[in-house]
C-alpha positions in Angstrom: 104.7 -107.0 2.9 105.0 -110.7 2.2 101.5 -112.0 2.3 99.5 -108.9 2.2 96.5 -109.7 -0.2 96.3 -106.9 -3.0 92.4 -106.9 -3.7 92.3 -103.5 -5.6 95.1 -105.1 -8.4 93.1 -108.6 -8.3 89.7 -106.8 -9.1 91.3 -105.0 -11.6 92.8 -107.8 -13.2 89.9 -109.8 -12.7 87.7 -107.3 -14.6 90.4 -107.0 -17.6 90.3 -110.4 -17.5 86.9 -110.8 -17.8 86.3 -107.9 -20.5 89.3 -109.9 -22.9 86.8 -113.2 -22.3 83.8 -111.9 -23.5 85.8 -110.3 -26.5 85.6 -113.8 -27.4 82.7 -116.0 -25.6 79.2 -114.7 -26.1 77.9 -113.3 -22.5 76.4 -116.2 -21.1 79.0 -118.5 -21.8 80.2 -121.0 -19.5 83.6 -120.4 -20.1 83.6 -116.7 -18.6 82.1 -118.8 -15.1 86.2 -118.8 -13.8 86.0 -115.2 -14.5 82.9 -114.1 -13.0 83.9 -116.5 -10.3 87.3 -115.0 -9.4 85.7 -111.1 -9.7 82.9 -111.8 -7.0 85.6 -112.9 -4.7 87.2 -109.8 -5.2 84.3 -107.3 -4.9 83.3 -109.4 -2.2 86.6 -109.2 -0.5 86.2 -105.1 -0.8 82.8 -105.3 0.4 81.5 -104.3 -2.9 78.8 -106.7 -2.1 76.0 -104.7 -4.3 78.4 -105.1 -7.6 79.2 -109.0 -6.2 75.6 -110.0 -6.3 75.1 -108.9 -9.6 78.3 -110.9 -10.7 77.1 -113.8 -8.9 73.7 -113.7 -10.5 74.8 -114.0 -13.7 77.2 -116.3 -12.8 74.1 -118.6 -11.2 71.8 -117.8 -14.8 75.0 -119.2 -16.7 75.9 -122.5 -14.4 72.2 -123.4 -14.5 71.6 -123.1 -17.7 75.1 -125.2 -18.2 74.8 -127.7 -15.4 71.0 -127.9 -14.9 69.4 -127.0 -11.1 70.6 -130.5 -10.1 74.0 -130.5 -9.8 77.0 -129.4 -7.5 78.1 -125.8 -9.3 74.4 -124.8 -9.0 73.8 -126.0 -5.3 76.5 -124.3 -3.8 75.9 -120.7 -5.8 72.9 -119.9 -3.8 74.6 -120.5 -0.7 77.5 -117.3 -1.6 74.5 -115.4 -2.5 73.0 -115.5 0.7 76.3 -114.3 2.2 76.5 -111.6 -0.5 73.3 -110.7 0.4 73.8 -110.4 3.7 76.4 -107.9 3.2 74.0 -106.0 2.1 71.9 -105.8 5.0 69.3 -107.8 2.9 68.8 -110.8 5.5 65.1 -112.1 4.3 66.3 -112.9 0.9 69.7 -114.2 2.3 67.6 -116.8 4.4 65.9 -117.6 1.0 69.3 -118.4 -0.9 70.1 -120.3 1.9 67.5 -122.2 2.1 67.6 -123.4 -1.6 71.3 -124.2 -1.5 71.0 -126.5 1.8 67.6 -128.1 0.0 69.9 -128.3 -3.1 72.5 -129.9 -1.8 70.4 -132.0 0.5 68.8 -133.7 -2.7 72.1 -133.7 -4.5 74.2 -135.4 -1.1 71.3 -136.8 1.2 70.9 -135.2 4.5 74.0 -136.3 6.1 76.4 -135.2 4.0 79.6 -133.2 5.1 78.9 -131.2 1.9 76.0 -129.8 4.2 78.3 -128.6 6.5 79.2 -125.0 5.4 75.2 -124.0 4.4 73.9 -125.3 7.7 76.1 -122.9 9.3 75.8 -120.2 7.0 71.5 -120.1 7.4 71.4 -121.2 11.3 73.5 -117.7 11.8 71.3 -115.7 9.5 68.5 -117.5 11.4 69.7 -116.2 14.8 70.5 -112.7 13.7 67.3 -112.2 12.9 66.3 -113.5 16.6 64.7 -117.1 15.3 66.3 -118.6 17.5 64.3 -122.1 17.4 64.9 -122.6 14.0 68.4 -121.7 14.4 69.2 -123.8 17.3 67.7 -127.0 15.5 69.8 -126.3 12.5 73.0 -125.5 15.2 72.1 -129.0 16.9 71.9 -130.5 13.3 75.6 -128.7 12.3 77.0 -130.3 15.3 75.5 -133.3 14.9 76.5 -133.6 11.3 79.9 -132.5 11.8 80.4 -135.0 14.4 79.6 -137.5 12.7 81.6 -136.4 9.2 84.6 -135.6 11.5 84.4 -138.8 14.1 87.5 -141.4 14.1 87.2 -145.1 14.4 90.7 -145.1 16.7 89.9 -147.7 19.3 88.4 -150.4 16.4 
């Protein structure tokens, strides 16, 4: 049907895809990040999440050696591994991920940035599942907050 999202033929041709790229880039080359990015999705999207962590490891080890810890590929990478790993029923090291992503981004954006937006959300719910529910609701109240703010419009001025 018109629509329908074929994740079984993108994997596949994600992992061909990959396979011909390191034919020609060595292993840890930045140029096979658009691959290893695309087949994470994929796994991800089958709930292969054990085979997308690994994927998205090596695709952190090859952005930060590229782009260095301080900069936007990096920050963000630790936030889909959290959510990977929380697929995987491994919550504590999800929270973890997390965590460096939002302090990541934080240092990269300041604290008010709508670039914060998606990782405040992403930990305050892994923060509640696991029942710390202080620490989630302060980073709910800070997502609201923030998104307030990022989303407000000046219409009467």
């Amino acid at each position: 049907p018109y629509g329908e999202v074929r994740y079984e033929e993108r994997l596949e041709a994600a992992k061909e895809s990959l396979n011909l790229a390191e034919q020609v880039d060595s292993v840890d080359d930045i140029r096979l990040a658009p691959k290893l990015d695309a087949l994470w999705k994929n796994l991800s999207a089958l709930d292969k999440y054990n085979e997308a962590e690994v994927v998205l490891r090596r695709l952190l080890l090859i952005e930060r050696e590229y782009f260095g810890d301080e900069s936007e590929r990096v920050a963000g990478t630790p936030d889909n591994l959290g959510m990977m790993l929380r697929g995987q029923g491994k919550e504590g090291k999800a929270v973890e991920a997390c965590r460096n992503s939002l302090a990541m981004k934080e240092k990269l954006h300041g604290i008010d940035s709508e670039e914060l937006l998606a990782v405040l959300g992403n930990l305050a719910t892994l923060l509640r599942d696991q029942e710390k529910l202080s620490e989630a609701k302060e980073l709910f109240q800070r997502l609201i907050k923030l998104d307030q703010k990022v989303h407000a419009t000046d219409c009467f001025t």
